[in-house]
KEPA-196379 format. One record per residue: x, y, z of N, C-alpha, C in turn. Coordinates in steps of 0.1 Angstrom, whole numbers. Each point is the difference from the previous one (the first is absolute). Layout:
KEPA-196379
(rec (X Y Z) (X Y Z) (X Y Z)) ...
***
This chain:
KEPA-196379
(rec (-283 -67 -250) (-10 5 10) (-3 -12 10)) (rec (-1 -11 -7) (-4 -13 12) (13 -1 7)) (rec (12 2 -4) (13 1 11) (-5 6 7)) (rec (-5 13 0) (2 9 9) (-8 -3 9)) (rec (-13 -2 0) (-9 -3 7) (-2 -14 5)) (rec (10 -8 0) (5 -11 6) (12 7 9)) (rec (5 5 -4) (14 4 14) (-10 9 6)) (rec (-7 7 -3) (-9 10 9) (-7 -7 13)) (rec (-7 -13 -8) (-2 -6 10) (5 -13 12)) (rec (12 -3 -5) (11 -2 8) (1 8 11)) (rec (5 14 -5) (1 8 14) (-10 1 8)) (rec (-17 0 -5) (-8 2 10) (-3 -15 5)) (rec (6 -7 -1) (-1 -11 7) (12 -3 12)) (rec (12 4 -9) (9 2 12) (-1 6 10)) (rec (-7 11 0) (0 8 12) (-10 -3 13)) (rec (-13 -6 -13) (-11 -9 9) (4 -12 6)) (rec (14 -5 -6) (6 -14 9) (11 4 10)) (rec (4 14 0) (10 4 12) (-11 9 12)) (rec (-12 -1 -6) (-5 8 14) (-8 -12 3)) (rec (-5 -12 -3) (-3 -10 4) (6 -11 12)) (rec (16 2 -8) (6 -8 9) (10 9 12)) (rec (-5 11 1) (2 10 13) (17 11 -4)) (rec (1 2 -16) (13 8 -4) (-9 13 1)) (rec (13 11 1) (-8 13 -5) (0 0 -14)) (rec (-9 11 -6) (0 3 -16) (10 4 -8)) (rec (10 5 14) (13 6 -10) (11 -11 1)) (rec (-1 -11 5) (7 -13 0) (2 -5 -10)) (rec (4 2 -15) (-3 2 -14) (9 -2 -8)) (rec (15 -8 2) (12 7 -8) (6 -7 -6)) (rec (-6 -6 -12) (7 -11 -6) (9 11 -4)) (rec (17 -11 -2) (10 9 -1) (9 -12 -6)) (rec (15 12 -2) (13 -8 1) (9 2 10)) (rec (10 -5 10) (5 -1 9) (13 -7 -1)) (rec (11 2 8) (13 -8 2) (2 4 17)) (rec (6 -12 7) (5 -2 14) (15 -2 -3)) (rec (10 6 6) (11 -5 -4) (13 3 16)) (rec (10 -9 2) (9 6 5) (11 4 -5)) (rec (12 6 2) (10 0 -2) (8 -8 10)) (rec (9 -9 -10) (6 -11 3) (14 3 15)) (rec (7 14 -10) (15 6 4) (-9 9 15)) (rec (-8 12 -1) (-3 5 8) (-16 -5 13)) (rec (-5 -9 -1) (-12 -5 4) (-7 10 -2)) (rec (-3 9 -3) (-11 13 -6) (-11 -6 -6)) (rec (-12 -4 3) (-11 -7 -9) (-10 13 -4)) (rec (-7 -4 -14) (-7 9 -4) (-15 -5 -5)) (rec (-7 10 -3) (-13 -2 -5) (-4 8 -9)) (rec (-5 -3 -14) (-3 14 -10) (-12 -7 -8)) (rec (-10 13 -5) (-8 -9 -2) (-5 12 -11)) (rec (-11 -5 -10) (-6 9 -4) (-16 -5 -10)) (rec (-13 13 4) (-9 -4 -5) (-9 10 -7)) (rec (-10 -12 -7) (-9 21 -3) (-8 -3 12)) (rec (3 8 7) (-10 2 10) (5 13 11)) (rec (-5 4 5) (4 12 6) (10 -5 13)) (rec (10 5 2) (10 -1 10) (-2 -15 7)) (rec (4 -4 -6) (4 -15 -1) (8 -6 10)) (rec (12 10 4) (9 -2 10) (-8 -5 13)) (rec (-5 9 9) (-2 -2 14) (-9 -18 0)) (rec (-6 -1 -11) (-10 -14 -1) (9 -14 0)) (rec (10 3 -11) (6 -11 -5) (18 -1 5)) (rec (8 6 8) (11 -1 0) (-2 7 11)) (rec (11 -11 12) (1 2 17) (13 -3 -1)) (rec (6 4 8) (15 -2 6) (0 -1 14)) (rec (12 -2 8) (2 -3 11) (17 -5 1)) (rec (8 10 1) (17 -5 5) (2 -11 12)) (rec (9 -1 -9) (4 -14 7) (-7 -12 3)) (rec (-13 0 -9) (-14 -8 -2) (0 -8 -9)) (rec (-5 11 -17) (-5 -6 -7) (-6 9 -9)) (rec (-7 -2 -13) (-7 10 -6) (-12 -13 -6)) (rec (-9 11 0) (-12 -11 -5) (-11 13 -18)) (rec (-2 -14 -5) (-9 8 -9) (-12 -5 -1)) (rec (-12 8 4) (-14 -9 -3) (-10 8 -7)) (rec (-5 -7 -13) (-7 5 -10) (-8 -8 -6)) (rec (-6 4 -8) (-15 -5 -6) (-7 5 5)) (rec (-12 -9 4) (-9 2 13) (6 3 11)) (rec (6 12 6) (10 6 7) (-8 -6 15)) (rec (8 -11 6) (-2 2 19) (14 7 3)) (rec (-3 13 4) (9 4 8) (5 -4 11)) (rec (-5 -8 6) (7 -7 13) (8 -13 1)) (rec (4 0 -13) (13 -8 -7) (11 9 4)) (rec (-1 13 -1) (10 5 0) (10 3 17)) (rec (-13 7 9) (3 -1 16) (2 -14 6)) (rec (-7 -6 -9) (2 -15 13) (11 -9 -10)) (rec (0 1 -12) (12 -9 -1) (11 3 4)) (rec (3 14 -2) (12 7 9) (2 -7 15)) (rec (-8 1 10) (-2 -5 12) (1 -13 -1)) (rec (-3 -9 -9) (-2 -14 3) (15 -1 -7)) (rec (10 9 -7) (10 -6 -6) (12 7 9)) (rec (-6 8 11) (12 6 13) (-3 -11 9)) (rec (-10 -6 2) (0 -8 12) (3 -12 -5)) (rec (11 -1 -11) (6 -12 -1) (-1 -10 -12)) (rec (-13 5 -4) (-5 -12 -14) (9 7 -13)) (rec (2 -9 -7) (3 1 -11) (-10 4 -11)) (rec (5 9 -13) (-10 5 -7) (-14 -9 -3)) (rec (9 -13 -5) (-10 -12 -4) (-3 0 10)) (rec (-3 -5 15) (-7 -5 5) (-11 13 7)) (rec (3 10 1) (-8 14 2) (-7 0 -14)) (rec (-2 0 -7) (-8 2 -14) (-11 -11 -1)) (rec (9 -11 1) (-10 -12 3) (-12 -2 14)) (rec (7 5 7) (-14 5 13) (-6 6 -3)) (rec (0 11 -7) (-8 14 -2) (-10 -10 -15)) (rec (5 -7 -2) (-4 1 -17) (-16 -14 5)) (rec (7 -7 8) (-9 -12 6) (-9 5 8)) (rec (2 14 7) (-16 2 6) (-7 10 -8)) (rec (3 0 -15) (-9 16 -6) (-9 -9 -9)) (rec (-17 2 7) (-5 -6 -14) (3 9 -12)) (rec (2 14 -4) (2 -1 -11) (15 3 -8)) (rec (9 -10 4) (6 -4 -3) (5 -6 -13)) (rec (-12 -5 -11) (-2 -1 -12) (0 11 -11)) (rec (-2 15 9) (4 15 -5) (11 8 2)) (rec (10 -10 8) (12 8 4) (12 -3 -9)) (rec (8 14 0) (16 -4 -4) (9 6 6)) (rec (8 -11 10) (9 8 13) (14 -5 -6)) (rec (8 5 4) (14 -4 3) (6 5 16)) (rec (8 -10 7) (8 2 10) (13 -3 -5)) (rec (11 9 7) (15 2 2) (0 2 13)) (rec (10 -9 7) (5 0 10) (13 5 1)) (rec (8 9 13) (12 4 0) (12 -12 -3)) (rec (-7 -10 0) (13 -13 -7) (0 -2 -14)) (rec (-6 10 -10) (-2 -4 -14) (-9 -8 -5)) (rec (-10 -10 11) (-9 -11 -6) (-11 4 -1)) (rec (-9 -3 -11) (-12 10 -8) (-8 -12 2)) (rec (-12 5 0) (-8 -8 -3) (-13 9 -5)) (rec (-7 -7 -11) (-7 9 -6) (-16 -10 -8)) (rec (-12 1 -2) (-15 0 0) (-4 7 -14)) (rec (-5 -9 -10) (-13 8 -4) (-12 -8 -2)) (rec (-10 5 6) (-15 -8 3) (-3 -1 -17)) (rec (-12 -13 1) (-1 -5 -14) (-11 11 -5)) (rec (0 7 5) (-15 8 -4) (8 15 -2)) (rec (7 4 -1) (14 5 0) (-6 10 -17)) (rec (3 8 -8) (-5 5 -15) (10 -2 -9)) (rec (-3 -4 -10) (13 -6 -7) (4 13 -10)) (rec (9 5 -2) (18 -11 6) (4 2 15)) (rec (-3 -13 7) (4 0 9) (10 -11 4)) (rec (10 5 10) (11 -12 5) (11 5 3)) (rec (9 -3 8) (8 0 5) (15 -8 1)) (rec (9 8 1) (15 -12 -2) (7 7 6)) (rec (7 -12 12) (8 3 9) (9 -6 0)) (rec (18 8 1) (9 0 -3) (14 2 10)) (rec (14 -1 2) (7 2 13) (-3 12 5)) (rec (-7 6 12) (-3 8 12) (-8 12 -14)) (rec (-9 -4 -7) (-9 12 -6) (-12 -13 -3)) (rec (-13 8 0) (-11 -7 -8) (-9 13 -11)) (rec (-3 -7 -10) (-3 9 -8) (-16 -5 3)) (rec (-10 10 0) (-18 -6 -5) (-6 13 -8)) (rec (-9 -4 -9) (-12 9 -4) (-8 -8 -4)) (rec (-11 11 -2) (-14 -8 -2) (-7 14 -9)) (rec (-14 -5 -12) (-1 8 -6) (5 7 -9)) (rec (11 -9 -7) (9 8 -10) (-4 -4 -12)) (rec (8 2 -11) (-3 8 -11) (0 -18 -7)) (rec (13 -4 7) (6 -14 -7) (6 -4 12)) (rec (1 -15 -5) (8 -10 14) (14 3 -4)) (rec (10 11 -6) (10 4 -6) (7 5 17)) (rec (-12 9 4) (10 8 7) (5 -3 14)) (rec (-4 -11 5) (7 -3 12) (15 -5 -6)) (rec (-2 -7 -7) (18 -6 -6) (6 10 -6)) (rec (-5 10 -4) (10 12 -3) (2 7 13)) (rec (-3 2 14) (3 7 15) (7 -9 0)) (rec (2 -13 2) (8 -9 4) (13 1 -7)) (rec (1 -2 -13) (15 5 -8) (5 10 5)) (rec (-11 16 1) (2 13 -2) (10 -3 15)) (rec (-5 -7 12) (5 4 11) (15 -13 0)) (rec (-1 -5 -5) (13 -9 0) (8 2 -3)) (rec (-2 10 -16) (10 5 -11) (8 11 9)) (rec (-5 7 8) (5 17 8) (1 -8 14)) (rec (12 -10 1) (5 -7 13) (10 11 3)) (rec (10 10 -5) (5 10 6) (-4 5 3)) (rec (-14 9 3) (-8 11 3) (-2 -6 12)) (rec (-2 14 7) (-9 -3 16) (-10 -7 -2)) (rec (-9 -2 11) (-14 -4 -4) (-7 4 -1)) (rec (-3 15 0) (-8 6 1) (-2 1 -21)) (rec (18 6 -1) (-3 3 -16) (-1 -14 -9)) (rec (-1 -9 10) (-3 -16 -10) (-15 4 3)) (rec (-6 0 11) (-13 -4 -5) (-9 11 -8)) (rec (5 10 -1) (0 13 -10) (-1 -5 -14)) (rec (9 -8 0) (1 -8 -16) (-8 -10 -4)) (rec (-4 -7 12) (-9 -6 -1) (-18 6 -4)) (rec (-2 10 6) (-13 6 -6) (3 0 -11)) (rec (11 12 -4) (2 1 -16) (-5 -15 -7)) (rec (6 -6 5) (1 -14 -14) (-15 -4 5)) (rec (-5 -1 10) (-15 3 -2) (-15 7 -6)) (rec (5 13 2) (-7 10 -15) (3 -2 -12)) (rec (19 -3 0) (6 -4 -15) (-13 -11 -9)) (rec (0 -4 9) (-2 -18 -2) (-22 2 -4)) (rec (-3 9 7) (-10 -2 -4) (-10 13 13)) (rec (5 -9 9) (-6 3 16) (-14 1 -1)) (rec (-12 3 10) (-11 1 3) (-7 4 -9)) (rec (-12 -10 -3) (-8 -1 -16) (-2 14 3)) (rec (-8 3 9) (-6 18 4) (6 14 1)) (rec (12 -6 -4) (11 16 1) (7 -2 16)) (rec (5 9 -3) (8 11 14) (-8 10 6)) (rec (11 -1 15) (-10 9 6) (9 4 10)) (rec (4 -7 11) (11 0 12) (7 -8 2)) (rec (14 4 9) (8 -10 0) (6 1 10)) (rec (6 -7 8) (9 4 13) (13 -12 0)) (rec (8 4 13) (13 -4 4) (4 1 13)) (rec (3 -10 7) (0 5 13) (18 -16 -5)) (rec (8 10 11) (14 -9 6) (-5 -1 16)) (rec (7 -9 4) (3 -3 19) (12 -6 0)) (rec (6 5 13) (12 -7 1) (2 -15 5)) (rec (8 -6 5) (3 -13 2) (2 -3 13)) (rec (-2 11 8) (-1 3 15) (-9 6 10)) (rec (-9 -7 7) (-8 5 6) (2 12 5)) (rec (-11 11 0) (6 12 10) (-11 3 7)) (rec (-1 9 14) (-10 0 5) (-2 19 -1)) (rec (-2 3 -10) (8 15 -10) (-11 2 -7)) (rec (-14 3 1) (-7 3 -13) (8 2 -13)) (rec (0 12 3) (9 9 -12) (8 -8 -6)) (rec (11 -9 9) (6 -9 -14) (-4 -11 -5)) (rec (-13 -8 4) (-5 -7 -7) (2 -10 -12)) (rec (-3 16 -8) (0 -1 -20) (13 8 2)) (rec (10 -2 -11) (9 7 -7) (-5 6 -10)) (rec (-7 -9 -9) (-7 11 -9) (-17 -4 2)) (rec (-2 12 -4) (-18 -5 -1) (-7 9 -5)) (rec (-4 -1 -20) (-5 9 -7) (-12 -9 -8)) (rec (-2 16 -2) (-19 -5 -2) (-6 11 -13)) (rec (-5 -6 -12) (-4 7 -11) (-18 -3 1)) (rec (-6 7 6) (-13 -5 0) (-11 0 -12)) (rec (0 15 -9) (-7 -3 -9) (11 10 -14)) (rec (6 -7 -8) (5 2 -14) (0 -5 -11)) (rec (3 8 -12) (-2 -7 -9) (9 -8 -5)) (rec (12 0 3) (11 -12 1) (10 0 16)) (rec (-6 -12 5) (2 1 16) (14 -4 5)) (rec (3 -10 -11) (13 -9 1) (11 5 -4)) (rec (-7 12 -10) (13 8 -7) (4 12 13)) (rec (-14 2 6) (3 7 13) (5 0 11)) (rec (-2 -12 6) (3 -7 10) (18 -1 -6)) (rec (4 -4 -9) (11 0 0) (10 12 -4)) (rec (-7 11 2) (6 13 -2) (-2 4 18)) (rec (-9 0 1) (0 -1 17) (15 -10 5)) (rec (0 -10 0) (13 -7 9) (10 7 -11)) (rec (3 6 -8) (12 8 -3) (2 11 8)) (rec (-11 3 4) (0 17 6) (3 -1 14)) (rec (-6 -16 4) (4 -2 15) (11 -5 4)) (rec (12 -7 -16) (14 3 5) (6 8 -3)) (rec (-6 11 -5) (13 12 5) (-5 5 10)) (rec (-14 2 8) (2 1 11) (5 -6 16)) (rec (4 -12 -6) (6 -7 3) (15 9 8)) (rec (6 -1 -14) (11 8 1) (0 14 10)) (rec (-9 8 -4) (-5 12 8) (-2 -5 18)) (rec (-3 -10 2) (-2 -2 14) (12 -1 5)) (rec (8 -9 -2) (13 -4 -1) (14 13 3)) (rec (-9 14 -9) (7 10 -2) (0 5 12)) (rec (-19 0 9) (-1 9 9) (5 -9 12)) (rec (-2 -8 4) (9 -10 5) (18 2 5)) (rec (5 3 -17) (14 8 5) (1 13 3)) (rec (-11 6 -3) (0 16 8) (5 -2 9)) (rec (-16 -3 9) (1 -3 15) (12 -6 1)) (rec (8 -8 4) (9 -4 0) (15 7 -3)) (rec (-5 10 -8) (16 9 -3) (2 -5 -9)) (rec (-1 -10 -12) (11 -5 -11) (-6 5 -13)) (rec (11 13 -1) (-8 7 -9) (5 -6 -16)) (rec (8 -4 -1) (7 -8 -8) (-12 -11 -6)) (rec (-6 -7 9) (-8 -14 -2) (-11 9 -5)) (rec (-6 8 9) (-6 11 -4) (-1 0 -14)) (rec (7 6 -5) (2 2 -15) (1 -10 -6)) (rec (5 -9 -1) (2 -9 -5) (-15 -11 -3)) (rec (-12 0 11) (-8 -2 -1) (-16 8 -5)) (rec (6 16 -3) (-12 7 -4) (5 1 -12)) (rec (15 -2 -6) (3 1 -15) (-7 -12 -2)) (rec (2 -13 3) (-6 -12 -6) (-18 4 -3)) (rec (-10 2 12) (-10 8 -5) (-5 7 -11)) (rec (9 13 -1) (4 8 -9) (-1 -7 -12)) (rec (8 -10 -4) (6 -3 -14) (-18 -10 -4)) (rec (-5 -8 15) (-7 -4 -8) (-11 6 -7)) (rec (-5 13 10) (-8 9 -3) (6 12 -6)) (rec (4 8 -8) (8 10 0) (-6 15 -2)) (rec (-14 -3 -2) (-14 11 -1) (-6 5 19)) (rec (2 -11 6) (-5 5 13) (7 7 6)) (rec (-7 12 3) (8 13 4) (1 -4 19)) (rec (-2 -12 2) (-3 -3 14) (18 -7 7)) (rec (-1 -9 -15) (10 -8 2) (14 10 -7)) (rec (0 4 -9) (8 14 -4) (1 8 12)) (rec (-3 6 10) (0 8 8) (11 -3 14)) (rec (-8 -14 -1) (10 -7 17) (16 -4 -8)) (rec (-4 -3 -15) (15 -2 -2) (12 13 4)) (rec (-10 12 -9) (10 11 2) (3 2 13)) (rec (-12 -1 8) (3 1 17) (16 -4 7)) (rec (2 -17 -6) (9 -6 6) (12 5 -12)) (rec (3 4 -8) (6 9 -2) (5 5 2)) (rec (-6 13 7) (1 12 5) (7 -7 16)) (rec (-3 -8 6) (7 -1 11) (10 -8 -2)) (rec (3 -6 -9) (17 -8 -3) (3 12 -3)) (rec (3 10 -3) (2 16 -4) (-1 0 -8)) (rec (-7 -4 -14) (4 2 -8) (-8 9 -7)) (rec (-1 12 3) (-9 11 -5) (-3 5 -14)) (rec (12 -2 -4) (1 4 -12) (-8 -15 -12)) (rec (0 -6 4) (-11 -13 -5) (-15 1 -1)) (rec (0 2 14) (-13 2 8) (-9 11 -8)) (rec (9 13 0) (-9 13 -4) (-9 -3 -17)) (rec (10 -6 -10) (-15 1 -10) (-8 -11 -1)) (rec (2 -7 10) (-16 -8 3) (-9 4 9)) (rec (6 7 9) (-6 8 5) (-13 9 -5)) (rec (8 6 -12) (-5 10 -6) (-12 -5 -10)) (rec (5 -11 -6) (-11 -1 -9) (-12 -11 4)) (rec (4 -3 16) (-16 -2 5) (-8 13 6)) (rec (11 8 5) (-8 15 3) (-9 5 -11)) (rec (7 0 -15) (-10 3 -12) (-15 -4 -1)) (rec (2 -15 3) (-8 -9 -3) (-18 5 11)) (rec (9 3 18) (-8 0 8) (9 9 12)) (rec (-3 11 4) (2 8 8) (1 -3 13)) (rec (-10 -9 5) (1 -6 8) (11 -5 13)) (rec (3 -7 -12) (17 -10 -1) (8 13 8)) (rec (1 11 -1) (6 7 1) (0 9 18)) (rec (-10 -1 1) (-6 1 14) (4 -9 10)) (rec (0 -14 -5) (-2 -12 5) (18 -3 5)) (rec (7 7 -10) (19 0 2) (0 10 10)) (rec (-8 9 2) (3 9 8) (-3 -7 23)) (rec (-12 -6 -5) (-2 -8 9) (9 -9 5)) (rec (9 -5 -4) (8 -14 2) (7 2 9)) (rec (11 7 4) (9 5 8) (-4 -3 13)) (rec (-12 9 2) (-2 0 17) (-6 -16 2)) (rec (1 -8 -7) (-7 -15 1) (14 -10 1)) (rec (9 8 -4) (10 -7 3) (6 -10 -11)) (rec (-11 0 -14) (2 -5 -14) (9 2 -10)) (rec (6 19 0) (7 2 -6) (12 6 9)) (rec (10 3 -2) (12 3 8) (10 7 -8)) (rec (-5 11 -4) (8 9 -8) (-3 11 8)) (rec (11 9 -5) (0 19 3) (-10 4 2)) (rec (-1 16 3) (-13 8 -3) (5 6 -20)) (rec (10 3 0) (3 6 -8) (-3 -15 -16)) (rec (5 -12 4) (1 -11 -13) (-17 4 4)) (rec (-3 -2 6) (-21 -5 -5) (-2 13 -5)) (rec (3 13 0) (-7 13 -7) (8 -7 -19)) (rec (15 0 5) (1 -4 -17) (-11 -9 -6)) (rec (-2 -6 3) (-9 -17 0) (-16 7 -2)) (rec (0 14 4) (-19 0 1) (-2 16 -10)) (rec (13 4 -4) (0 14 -3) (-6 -2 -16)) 
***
């Protein structure tokens, strides 16, 4: 009972020393975190996870052809907009981190990491930081948390992300949460987790920004979620790729990219559907028709929706093959 009412009052002190020194109340997120690039494709990432409710938008920023930044603990979000800017207009991680870190008085509550589009990290944890806290930075990745269970689990992110050097970066630093929860992770449980990729090239493109960018805000296992999320978003992957060769005419690649989908998902009657589509327009009807069929079982819909396609210019069969196909 005196634990309890010792961390109890921890928190109502913390929150009396972030509205003191001018944080909001929800500025709150001791957490675990990894910055990383990939070496082969310059793709940098940021993944992070805490108990705290959607964790993402607070703690993990990106910016293509920039940099990715992580800032937590006593969360200043404006680590995240201005180190980006201070690391486009030229500075290097370290020396953008080190500006920002030299004008915050509370700076003794922070834990940032910077990654710059050149792979060089540089990474902070204030002495006033909750133990386990600390950080270890490594070729073009920094690992930090604060608030964990044991001083165990930053050196298990750091192996977890070294060991899965063949993986993109996205599914290294995936491994790295794991070996974070594995390991122990946040004395207070789970709660949210996110993942954002950027490319290695500036664009002046909203939309392509992030390549990936997912977000678990309140679950009961976030990390296990988060990484069924980036499964789900490469076979969409694939699926884009597919509609892509529509437009284009290549019904072949077509196929070739909604089967890859397909196989990874083989339940989604979404990803099942466009395969038979492309299918049906390599000719191959007689393939096409019982998958057809047994997403019609499934959802009637589906069936409506094949009828639709033609005048859109999606499917390119007969009048007579789509009655076989809908009969």
């Amino acid at each position: 009972m005196n634990r309890l009412f010792a961390l109890a009052c921890f928190f109502i002190y913390s929150i009396s020393f972030a509205q003191n020194i001018g944080f909001e109340k929800d500025a709150f997120a001791h957490t675990y975190s990894i910055v990383a690039r990939d070496t082969i494709t310059g793709e940098m990432a940021v993944a992070v996870q805490s108990h705290w409710f959607s964790v993402g938008p607070l703690v993990a920023w990106g910016r293509a052809g920039v940099g990715v930044v992580a800032t937590q603990s006593f969360v200043n979000p404006a680590y995240g907009p201005e180190g980006l800017d201070l690391m486009e207009n030229g500075m290097s991680a370290e020396q953008a981190l080190t500006q920002l870190i030299e004008q915050d008085e509370g700076r003794a509550y922070r834990q940032v990491a910077f990654l710059d589009d050149t792979g060089s990290v540089s990474a902070f944890t204030g002495e006033n930081c909750v133990e386990a806290a600390e950080h270890l930075t490594g070729k073009h990745f920094s690992v930090q948390a604060n608030m964990m269970l044991n001083d165990e689990v930053v050196t298990a992110m750091a192996r977890a992300y070294m060991q899965f050097d063949k993986y993109p970066v996205a599914e290294r630093v995936m491994e790295a949460l794991k070996a974070a929860q594995e390991t122990g992770g946040d004395i207070r449980g789970k709660q949210s987790a996110a993942l954002i990729v950027v490319g290695p090239e500036k664009t002046s493109k909203e939309w392509k920004e992030k390549k990936i960018d997912l977000r678990v805000d309140d679950h009961p296992e976030p990390v296990k979620e988060l990484d069924r999320l980036l499964k789900v978003s490469r076979a969409y992957e694939h699926m884009n790729r597919g509609d892509l060769a529509v437009e284009e005419g290549d019904m072949t690649k077509a196929l070739e990219e909604y089967g890859a989908a397909e196989k990874m998902f083989p339940g989604n009657l979404e990803m099942k559907f466009w395969k038979a589509v492309a299918l049906a327009n390599n000719g191959r009807i007689e393939e096409a028709k019982p998958i057809f069929q047994s997403i019609f079982e499934e959802d009637e819909n589906w069936k409506e929706m094949l009828t639709r396609l033609p005048k859109s210019g999606l499917l390119s069969i007969s009048e007579s093959e789509l009655e076989e196909l809908t009969k």
